[in-house]
C-alpha positions as CSV (number, residue, x, y, z in Angstrom):
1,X,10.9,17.2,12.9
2,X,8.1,15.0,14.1
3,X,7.6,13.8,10.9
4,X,10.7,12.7,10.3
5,X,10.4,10.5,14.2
6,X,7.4,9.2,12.9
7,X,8.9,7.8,9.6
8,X,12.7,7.0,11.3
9,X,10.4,4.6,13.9
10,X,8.8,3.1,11.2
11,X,11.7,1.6,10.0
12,X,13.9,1.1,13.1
13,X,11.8,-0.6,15.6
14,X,11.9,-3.1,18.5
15,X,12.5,-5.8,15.9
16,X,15.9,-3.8,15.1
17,X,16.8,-3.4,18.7
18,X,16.6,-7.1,19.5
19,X,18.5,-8.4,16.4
20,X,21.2,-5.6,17.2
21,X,21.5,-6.7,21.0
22,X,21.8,-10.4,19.8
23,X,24.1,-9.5,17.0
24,X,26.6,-7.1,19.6
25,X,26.5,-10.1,22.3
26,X,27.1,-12.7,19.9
27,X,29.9,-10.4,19.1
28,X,31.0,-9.8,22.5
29,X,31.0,-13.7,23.1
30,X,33.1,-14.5,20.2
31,X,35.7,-11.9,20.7
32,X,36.1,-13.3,24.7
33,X,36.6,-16.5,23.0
34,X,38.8,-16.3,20.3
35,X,36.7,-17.1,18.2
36,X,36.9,-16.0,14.7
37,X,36.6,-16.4,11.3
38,X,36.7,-14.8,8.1
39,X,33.3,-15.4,6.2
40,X,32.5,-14.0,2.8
41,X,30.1,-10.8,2.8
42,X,28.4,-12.2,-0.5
43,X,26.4,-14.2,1.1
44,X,24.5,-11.7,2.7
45,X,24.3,-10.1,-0.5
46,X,23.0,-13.4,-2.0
47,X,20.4,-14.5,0.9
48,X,19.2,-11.2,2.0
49,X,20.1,-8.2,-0.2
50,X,19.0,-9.8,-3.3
51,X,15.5,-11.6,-2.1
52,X,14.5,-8.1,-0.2
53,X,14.7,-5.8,-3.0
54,X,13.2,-7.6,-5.2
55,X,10.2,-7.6,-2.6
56,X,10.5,-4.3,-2.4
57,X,10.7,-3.9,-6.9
58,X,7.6,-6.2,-6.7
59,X,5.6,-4.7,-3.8
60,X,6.0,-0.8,-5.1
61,X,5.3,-1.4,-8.3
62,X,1.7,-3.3,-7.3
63,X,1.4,0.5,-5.3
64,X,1.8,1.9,-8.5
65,X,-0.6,-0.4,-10.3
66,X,-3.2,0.4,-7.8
67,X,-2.7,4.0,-7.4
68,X,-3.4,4.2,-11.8
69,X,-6.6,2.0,-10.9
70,X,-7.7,4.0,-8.3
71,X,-7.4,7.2,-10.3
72,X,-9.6,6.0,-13.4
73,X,-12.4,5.0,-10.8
74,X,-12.1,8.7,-9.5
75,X,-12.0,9.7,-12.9
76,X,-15.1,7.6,-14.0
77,X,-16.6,8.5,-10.8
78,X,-16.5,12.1,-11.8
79,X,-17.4,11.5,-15.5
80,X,-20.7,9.5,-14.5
81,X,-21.8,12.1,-12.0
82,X,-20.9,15.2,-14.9
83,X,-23.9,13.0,-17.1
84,X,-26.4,13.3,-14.7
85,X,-25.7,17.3,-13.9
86,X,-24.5,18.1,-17.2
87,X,-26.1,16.3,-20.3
88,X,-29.6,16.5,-19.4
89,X,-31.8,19.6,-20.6
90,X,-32.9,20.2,-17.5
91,X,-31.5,17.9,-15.1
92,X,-34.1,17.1,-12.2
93,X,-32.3,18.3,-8.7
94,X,-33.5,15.7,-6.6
95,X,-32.0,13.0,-9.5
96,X,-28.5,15.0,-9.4
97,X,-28.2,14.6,-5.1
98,X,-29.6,11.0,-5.7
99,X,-25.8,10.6,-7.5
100,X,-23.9,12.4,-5.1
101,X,-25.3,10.2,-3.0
102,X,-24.5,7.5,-4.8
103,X,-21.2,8.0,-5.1
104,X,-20.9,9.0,-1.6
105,X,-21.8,5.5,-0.7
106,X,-19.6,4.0,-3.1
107,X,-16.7,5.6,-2.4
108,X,-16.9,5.1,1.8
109,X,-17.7,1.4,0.7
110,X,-14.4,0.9,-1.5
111,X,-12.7,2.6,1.7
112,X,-13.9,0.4,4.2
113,X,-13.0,-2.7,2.2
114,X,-9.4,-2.2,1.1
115,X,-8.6,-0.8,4.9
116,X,-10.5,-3.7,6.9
117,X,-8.9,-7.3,6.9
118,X,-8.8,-9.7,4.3
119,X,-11.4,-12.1,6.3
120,X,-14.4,-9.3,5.7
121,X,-13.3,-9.0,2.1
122,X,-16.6,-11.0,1.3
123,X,-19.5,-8.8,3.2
124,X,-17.6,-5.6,2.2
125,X,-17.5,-7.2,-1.4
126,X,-21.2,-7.4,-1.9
127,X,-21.5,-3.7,-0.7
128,X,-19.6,-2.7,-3.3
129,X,-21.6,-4.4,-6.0
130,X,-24.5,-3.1,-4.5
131,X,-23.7,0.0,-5.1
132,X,-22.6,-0.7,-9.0
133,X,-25.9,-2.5,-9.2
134,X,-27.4,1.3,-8.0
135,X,-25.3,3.5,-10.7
136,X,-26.6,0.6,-13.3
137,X,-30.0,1.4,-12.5
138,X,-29.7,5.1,-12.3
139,X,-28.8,5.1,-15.9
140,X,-31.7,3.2,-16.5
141,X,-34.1,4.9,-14.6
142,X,-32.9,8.5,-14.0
143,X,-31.0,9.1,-17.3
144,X,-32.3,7.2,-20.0
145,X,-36.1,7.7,-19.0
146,X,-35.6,11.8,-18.2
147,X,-34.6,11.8,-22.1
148,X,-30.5,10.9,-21.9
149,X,-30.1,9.4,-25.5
150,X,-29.4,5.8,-25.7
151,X,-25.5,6.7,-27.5
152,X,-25.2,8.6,-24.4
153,X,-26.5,6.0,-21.7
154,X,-24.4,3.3,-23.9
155,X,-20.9,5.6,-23.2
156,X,-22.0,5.9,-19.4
157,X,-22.6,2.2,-19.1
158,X,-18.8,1.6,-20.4
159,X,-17.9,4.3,-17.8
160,X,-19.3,2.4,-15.2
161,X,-18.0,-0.9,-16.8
162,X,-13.9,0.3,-16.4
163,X,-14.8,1.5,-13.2
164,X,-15.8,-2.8,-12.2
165,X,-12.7,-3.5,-14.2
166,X,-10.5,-1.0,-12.3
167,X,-12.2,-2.2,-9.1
168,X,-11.6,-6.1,-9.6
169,X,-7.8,-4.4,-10.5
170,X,-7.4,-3.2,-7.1
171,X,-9.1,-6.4,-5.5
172,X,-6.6,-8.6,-6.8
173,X,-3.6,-6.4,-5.7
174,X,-5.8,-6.6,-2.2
175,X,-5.9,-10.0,-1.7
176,X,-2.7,-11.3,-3.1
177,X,1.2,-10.3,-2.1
178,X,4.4,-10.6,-3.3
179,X,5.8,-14.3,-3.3
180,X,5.5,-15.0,0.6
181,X,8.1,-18.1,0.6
182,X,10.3,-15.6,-0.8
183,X,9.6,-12.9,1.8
184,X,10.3,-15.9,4.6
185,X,13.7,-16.8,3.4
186,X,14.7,-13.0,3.4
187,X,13.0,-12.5,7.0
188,X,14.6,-15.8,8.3
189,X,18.3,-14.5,7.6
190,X,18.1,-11.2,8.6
191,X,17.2,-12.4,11.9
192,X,20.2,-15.3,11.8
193,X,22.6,-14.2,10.0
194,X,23.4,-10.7,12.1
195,X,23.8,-13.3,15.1
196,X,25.8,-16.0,13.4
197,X,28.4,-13.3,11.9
198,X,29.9,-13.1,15.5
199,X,32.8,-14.9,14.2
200,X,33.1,-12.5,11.5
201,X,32.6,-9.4,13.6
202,X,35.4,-10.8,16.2
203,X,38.1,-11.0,12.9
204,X,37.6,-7.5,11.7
205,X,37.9,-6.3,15.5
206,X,41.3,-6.6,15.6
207,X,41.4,-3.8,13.1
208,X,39.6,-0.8,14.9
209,X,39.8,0.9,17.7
210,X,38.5,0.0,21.4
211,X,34.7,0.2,20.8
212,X,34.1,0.2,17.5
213,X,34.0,-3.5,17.0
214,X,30.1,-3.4,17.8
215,X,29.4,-1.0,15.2
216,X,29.5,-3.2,12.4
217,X,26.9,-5.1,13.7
218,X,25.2,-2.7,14.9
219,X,24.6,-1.0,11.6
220,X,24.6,-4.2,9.5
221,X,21.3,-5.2,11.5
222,X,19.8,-1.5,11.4
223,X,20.2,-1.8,7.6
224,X,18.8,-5.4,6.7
225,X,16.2,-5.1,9.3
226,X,15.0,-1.4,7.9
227,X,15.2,-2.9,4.1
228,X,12.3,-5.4,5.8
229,X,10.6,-2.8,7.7
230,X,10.1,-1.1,4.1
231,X,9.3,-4.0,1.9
232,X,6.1,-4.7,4.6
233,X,5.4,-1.4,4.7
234,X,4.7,-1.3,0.8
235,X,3.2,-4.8,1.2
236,X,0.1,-3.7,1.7
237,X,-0.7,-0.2,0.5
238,X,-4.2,0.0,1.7
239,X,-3.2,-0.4,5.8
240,X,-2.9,3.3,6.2
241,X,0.1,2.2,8.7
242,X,2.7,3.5,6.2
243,X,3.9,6.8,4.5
244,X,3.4,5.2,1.1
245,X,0.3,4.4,1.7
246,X,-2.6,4.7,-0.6
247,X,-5.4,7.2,1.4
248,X,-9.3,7.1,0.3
249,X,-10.2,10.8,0.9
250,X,-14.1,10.4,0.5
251,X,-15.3,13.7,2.1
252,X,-12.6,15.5,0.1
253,X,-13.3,13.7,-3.3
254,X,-17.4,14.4,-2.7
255,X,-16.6,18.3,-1.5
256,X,-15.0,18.9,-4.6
257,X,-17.7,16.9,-6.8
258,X,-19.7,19.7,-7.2
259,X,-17.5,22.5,-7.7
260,X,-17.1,24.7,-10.1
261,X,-15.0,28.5,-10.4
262,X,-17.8,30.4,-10.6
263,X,-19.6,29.4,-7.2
264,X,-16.5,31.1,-5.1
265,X,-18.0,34.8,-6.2
């Protein structure tokens, strides 16, 4: 059940209970006043409805596109570290932690760049490619000179090559959004059109019961302003604010590294 708070409030939120006040007084106002009209409903559909979920098309399927990027460089991850431990004779232990270690690094740095702001994106940037610069010369050093053929060290190079290209992948969903003026002209009438529909609300009030002439409103705000809520929400999958977001689980990824059936008898 608190779970399900947690995700309702991220959706309905203060934002939500402003526009709704505004939208039931404006209401109010215009029902004290006579004053009515009968607007048409399609161009909510046309200004808001339309504009949002397309946002929201555009914004979850960049989620998608980073969650398939992020997988290869797990996957490549893996692969690279399975060379050293794996396709050496007799793998050197010191040269087998130097790679968890490695990775280790990696992985926190990827973390702490796509979950800090956009204005550190540089410094966090060349940590990154410090650490690519490290994996290039551990196959140099640690692979090919312990004996790894150079067919072999050529496939891990193109490992580690994806990996940059899956990287600069995710980098670019990073730093760019969906089309902001078109995010503006969505936000702008869901905040003004809830408000100037007053007229509207006062007309269809003659039709219900005592009461129930704030509910429209009420629940035409709570739906627009939720669609919103949502569409920033997958804006930026990296912000770890939320549900859908995209989580780096470093400790868990390195734990299982090293794994294997056997070593739980």
């Amino acid at each position: 059940m608190r779970h399900f708070f947690k995700r309702l409030f991220l959706i309905v939120n203060l934002q939500t209970l402003i526009i709704s006040s505004l939208a039931v007084i404006s209401t109010a106002i215009c029902i004290h006043f006579k004053f009515e009209a009968e607007f048409p409903l399609t161009l909510v559909a046309t200004s808001i409805i339309f504009p949002i979920v397309f946002s929201i098309g555009g914004a979850y399927k960049r989620r998608e596109a980073a969650l398939k990027e992020y997988a290869a460089i797990k996957g490549y991850l893996r692969a690279i570290y399975f060379v050293s431990r794996d396709w050496l004779e007799n793998p050197k232990p010191e040269n087998v932690t130097k790679m968890n270690d490695i990775i280790f690094i990696f992985f926190n740095s990827l973390r702490v760049m796509f979950t800090s702001p956009k204005a550190e994106l540089i410094e966090n940037e060349k940590r990154v490619y410090d650490c690519f610069s490290d994996f290039s010369l551990y196959i140099k050093h640690e692979l090919r000179n312990e004996g790894l053929s150079s067919g072999e060290c050529s496939r891990t190079n193109q490992y580690l090559q994806k990996m940059m290209i899956s990287f600069e992948s995710i980098k670019h969903i990073y730093q760019y959004r969906t089309p902001r003026t078109l995010r503006a002209f969505s936000s702008l009438f869901i905040k003004v059109l809830p408000i100037i529909y007053g007229p509207y609300f006062a007309y269809k009030a003659e039709e219900m019961s005592w009461g129930l002439e704030f509910v429209i409103p009420i629940l035409l705000t709570m739906i627009l302003v939720s669609l919103e809520n949502i569409q920033e929400h997958l804006e930026n999958p990296f912000d770890q604010i939320g549900e859908d977001d995209i989580s780096f689980n470093v400790e868990k990824f390195i734990q299982r590294l090293n794994h294997k059936t056997g070593d739980d008898n």
